[in-house]
ROROVEX-730920 format. One record per residue (C-alpha): x, y, z. Coordinates in steps of 0.25 Angstrom, whole numbers, padded with zeros to 4 digits, always signed. Layout:
residues N
XYZ/...
//
This chain:
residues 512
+0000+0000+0000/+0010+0010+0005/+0019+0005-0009/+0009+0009-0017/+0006+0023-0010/+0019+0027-0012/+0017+0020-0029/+0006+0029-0030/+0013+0041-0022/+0025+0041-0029/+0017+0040-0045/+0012+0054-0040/+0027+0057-0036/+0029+0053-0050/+0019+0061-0057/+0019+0072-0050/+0034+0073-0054/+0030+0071-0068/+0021+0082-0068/+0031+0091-0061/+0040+0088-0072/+0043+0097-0084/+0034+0091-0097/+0042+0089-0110/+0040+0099-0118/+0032+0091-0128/+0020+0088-0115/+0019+0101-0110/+0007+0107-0113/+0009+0121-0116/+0024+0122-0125/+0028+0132-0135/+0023+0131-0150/+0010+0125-0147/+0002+0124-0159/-0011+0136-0160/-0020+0140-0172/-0031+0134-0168/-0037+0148-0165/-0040+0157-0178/-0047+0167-0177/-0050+0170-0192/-0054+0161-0205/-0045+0157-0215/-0052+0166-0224/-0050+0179-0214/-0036+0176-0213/-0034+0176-0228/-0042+0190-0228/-0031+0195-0216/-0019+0190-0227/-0025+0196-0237/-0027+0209-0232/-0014+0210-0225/-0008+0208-0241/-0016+0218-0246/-0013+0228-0235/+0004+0225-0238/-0002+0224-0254/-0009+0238-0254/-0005+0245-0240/+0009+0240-0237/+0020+0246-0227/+0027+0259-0227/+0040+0262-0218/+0050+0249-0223/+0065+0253-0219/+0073+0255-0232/+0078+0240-0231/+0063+0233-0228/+0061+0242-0242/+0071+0235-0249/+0069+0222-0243/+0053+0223-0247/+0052+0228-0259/+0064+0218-0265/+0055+0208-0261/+0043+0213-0267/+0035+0223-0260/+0031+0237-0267/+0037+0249-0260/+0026+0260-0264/+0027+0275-0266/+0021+0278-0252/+0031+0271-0246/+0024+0258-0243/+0029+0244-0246/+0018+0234-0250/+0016+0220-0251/+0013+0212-0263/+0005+0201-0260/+0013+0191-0266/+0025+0195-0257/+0019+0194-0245/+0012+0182-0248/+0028+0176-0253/+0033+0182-0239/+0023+0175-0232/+0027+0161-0239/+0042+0161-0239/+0039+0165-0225/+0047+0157-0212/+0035+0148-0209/+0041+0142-0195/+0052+0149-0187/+0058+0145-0174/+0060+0157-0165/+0073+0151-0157/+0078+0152-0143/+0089+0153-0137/+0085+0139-0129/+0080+0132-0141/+0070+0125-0131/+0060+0139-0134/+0063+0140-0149/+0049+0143-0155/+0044+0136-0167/+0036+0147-0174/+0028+0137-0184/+0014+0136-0185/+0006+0140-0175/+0015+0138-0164/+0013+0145-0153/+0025+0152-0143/+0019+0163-0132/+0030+0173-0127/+0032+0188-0124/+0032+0201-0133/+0031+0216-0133/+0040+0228-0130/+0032+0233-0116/+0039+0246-0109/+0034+0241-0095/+0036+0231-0086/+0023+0227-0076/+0024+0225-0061/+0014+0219-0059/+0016+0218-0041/+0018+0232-0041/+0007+0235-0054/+0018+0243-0061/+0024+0246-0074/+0037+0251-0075/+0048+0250-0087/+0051+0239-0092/+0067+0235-0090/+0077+0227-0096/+0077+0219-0086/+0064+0216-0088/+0064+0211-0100/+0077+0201-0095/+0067+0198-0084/+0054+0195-0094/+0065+0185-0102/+0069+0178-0091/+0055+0175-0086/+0051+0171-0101/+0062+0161-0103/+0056+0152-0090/+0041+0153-0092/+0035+0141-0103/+0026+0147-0110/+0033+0160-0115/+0040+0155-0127/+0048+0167-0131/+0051+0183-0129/+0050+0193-0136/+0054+0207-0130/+0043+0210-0119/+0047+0224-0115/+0056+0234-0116/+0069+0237-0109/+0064+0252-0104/+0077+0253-0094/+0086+0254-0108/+0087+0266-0117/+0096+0263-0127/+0088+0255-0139/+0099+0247-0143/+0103+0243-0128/+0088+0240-0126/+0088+0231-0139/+0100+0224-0134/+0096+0221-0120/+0080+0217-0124/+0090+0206-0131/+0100+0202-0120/+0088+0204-0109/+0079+0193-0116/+0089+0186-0123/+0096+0183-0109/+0082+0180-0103/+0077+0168-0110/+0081+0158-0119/+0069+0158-0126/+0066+0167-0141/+0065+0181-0139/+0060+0194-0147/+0066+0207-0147/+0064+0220-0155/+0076+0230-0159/+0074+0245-0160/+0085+0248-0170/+0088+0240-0181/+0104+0242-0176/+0100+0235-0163/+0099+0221-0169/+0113+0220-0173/+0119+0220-0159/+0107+0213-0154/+0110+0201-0165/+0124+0202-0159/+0119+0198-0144/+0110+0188-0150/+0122+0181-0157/+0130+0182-0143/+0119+0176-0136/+0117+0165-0145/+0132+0162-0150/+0133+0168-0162/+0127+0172-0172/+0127+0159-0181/+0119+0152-0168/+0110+0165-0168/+0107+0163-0182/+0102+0150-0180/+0094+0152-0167/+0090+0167-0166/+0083+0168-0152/+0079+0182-0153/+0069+0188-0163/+0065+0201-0168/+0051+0208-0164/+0050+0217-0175/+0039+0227-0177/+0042+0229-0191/+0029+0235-0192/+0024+0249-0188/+0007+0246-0192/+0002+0251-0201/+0010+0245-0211/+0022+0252-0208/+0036+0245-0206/+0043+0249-0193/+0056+0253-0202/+0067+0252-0190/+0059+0240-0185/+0061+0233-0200/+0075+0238-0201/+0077+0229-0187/+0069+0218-0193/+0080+0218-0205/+0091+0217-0195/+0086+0205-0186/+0083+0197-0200/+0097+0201-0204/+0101+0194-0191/+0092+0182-0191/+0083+0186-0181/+0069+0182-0182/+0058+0193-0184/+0044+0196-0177/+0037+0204-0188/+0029+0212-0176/+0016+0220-0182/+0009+0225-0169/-0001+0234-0173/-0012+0241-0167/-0026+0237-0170/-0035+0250-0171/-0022+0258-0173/-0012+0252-0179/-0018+0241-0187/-0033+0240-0190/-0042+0240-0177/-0048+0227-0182/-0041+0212-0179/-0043+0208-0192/-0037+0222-0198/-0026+0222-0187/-0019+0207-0190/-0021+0212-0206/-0013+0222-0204/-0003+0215-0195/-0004+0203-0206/-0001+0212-0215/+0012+0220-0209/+0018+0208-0206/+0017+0202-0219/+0024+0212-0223/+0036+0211-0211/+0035+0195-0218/+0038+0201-0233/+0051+0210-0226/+0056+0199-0217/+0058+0189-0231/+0063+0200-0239/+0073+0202-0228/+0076+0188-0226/+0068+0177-0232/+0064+0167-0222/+0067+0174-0211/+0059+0171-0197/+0049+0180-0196/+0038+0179-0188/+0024+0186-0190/+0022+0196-0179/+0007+0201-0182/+0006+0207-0169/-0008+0219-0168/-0012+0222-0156/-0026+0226-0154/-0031+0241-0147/-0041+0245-0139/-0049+0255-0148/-0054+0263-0137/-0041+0267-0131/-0032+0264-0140/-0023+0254-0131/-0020+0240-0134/-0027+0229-0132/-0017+0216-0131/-0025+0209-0123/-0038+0210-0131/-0046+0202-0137/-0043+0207-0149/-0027+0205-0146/-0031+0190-0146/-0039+0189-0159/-0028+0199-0166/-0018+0189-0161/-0022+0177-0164/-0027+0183-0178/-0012+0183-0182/-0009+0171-0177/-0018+0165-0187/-0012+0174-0198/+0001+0170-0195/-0002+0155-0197/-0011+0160-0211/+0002+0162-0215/+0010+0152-0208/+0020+0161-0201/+0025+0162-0188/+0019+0172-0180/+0018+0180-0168/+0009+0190-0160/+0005+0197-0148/-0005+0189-0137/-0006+0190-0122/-0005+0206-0121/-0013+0212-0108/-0018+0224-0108/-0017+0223-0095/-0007+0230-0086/-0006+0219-0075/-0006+0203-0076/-0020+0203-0071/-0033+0198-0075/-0034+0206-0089/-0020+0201-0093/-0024+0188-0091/-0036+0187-0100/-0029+0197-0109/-0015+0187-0111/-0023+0174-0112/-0034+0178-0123/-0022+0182-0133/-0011+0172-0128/-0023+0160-0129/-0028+0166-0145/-0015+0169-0150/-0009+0151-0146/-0021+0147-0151/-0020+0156-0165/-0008+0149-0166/+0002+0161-0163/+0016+0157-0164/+0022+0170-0157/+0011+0176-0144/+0020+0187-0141/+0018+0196-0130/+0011+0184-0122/+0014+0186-0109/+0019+0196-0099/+0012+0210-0108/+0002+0219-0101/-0002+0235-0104/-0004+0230-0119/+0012+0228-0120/+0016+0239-0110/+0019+0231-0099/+0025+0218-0097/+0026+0210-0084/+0035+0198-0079/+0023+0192-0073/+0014+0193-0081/+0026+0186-0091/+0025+0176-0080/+0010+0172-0079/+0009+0174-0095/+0016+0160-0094/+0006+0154-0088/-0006+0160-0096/+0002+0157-0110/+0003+0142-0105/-0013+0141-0103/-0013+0149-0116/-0005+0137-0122/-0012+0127-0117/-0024+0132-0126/-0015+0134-0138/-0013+0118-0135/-0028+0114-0135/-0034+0101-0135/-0027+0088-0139/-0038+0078-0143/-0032+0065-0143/-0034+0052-0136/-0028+0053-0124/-0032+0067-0122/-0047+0063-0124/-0048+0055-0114/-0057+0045-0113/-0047+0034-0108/-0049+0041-0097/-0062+0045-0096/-0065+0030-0096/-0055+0027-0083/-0059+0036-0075/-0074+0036-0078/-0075+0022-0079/-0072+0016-0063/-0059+0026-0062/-0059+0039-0052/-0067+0046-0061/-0060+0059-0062/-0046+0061-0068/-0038+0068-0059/-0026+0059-0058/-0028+0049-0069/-0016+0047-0078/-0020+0053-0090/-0023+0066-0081/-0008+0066-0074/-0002+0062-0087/-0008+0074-0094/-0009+0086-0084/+0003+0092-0089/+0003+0090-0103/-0011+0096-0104/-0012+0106-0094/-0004+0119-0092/-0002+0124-0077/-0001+0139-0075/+0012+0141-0067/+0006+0153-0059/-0010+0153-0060/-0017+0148-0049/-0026+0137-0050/-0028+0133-0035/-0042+0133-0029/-0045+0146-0020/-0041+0140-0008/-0028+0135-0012/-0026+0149-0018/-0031+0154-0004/-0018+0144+0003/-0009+0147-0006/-0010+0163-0001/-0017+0165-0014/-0006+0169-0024/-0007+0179-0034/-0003+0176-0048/+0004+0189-0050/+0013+0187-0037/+0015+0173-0042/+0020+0179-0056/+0029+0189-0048/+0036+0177-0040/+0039+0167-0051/+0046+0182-0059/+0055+0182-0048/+0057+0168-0048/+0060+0168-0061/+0069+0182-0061/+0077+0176-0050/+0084+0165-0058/+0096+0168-0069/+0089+0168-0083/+0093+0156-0090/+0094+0163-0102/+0105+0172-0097/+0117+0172-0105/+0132+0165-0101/+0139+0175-0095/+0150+0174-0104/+0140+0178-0117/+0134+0189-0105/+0145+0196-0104/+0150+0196-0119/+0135+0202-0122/+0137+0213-0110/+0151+0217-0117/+0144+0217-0130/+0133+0224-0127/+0125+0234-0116/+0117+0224-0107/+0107+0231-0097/+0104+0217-0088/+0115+0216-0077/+0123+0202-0080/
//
């Protein structure tokens, strides 16, 4: 008796070790690249009258304001420079753009455990956006955002699961010098995580030194080459249909250096683009086709990705909406454009409007995170850690955005309809003289991790245990693992060898 106690005591032991155990990557449920697109929006007849009026807006409207060079570069491969200044588009060049197009890239990391395929409609969530605050959320405050920050924001990416790159979230406030900023966004984030990241350059001269970095770091320039782990967010665009000239100009230079491109069209619905969702992604369609037409004439095959990127506005007031509804259906409206044509694309989701991570950013980062997996998004940029409609940006909020991306996930999964998932084995087990319930059955046990995603910080304990555990607060809980995290050595952190030859090389803000 007492023999088989301690059998049945220590199978627990054993299973409960087994689920405490990390999964393989290949059983966890939620992983980067899950395949989405189940949602769409729009018929296949609306999306072939979106592509058609985006190739007649570049046929009949085009773009004004290329750099000399983009000129060049466009008009030798076939678009018309007119009299007023405006390149268009014929149709049959865009449409040659779009075939010879890169149709699967693979965003590298310096860890190749988080390179990103970027085929299909695979799905990677992680952070975006250029805010000039960050938010302190104990005190209710914003204050500028630092340098420090930002290394901060890297290191907290590179451990949380669910954040599968980072791109740039905010800027270094504390460093005046443009160039010094461009480099330091570079050493800050590239020394924080091993996983991709984006970055944008304010001169077109800043890519140069920053390529040289980028070669330090990863051993040369023949292994950079062959890996780049950093990209370029390039808002080659200023909507209307304008090219951003020095933007382009830097676009150039990052193709020149094998540096993968985010053509990044973010404009305003009801200002900058038309105030209608259908009208808005059009326009956005539309500009970056024509970012797709520059990038091949520049270099044919180059990796591109396809950054239709509106926002939408509030037309009362004018302020932005990121965490509309609107934002959601804008979103994942492009998403579904971009696998029309088979690209790989990114765009913004999980924005809050909201100041603090409360309530309102809650529902506000879910609906858009949740439509952009299931349209099939390759790139949700700007998924976690945003508020004030790009503003602000908080660590904690990065922190609990981990936790909500996962559930996110989970529905970009869906449902597997197979035989074992189905279940009537064991409906016939326990119904037929078993215990008549299936908590500890097998099937249950051997399945509760590979089905089900457990939030790291949300609380799903009854109101008395919530009562006994001196009910916790989800913020202060967010606040604790920050530190937990800020406290250990980043494990992106350079050698110190290759450390001190960048610091000789170059002006580094962070103390070593």
């Amino acid at each position: 008796m007492n023999q088989r106690i301690q059998s049945r005591a220590g199978g627990r032991s054993a299973r409960r070790a087994a689920r405490a155990a990390p999964l393989a990557d290949h059983l966890r449920p939620i992983r980067p690249g899950l395949e989405g697109g189940r949602y769409a929006p729009m018929t296949p007849a609306e999306l072939d009258r979106i592509h058609n009026a985006a190739l007649e807006a570049l046929e009949t409207i085009g773009l004004v304001d290329a750099p000399d060079s983009g000129i060049a570069y466009l008009t030798k491969a076939g678009a018309v420079l007119g009299d007023d200044g405006r390149i268009r588009f014929p149709r049959a060049l865009v449409e040659d753009a779009i075939a010879k197009a890169n149709r699967s890239i693979t965003l590298h990391a310096r860890d190749p455990r988080h390179d990103l395929d970027l085929s299909g409609t695979k799905v990677h969530y992680g952070t975006a956006g250029a805010a000039v605050h960050l938010v302190e959320p104990d005190g209710r405050n914003y204050r500028e955002s630092t340098l420090q920050d930002l290394h901060d924001a890297a290191r907290i990416s590179n451990v949380l699961d669910n954040l599968h790159f980072l791109q740039r979230p905010m800027v270094a406030r504390d460093i005046e010098d443009n160039r010094d900023m461009d480099l330091n966004t570079v050493y800050a984030t590239t020394s924080g995580t091993t996983k991709h990241i984006g970055t944008s350059f304010y001169d077109p001269a800043h890519v140069a030194p920053a390529i040289e970095m980028l070669h330090m770091i990863a051993g040369g320039e023949d292994k950079w080459r062959a890996r780049p782990f950093m990209s370029n967010s390039n808002c080659f665009v200023v909507p209307p249909m304008k090219f951003a000239t020095e933007s382009c100009q830097v676009m150039e230079e990052c193709i020149k250096y094998g540096m993968p491109v985010l053509l990044l069209s973010a404009g305003m619905a009801g200002a900058t683009a038309p105030s209608t969702v259908a009208g808005a992604i059009v326009q956005a369609t539309a500009e970056c086709l024509a970012g797709l037409v520059y990038v091949q004439a520049v270099k044919p095959g180059h990796p591109a990705i396809f950054g239709t990127w509106p926002f939408g506005l509030d037309l009362r007031t004018g302020a932005m909406t990121g965490g509309s509804g609107e934002q959601a259906l804008l979103t994942a409206g492009c998403a579904q454009m971009h696998r029309y044509y088979d690209l790989p694309g990114g765009a913004a989701a999980g924005i809050a409007d909201s100041k603090l991570p409360d309530m309102q950013a809650g529902w506000e980062q879910m609906c858009s995170n949740v439509m952009a997996g299931l349209a099939g998004l390759n790139m949700v940029y700007e998924a976690a850690g945003m508020h004030a409609s790009l503003l602000g940006f908080c660590h904690e909020s990065l922190i609990l955005g981990d936790d909500l991306i996962g559930q996110a996930l989970r529905c970009v999964r869906g449902i597997e309809v197979n035989d074992e998932t189905l279940a009537l084995d064991q409906m016939r087990s326990v119904c037929m003289g078993g215990p008549g319930h299936y908590l500890g059955t097998e099937q249950t046990l051997g399945r509760m991790q590979a089905d089900h995603v457990y939030p790291s910080l949300g609380d799903r304990t009854s109101p008395k245990e919530w009562v006994e555990n001196d009910k916790p607060d989800l913020i202060a809980k967010a606040t604790a693992r920050k530190e937990e995290l800020l406290s250990q050595r980043s494990e992106a952190r350079f050698d110190p060898a290759l450390d001190a030859e960048i610091r000789k090389r170059f002006r580094i803000y962070l103390p070593a």
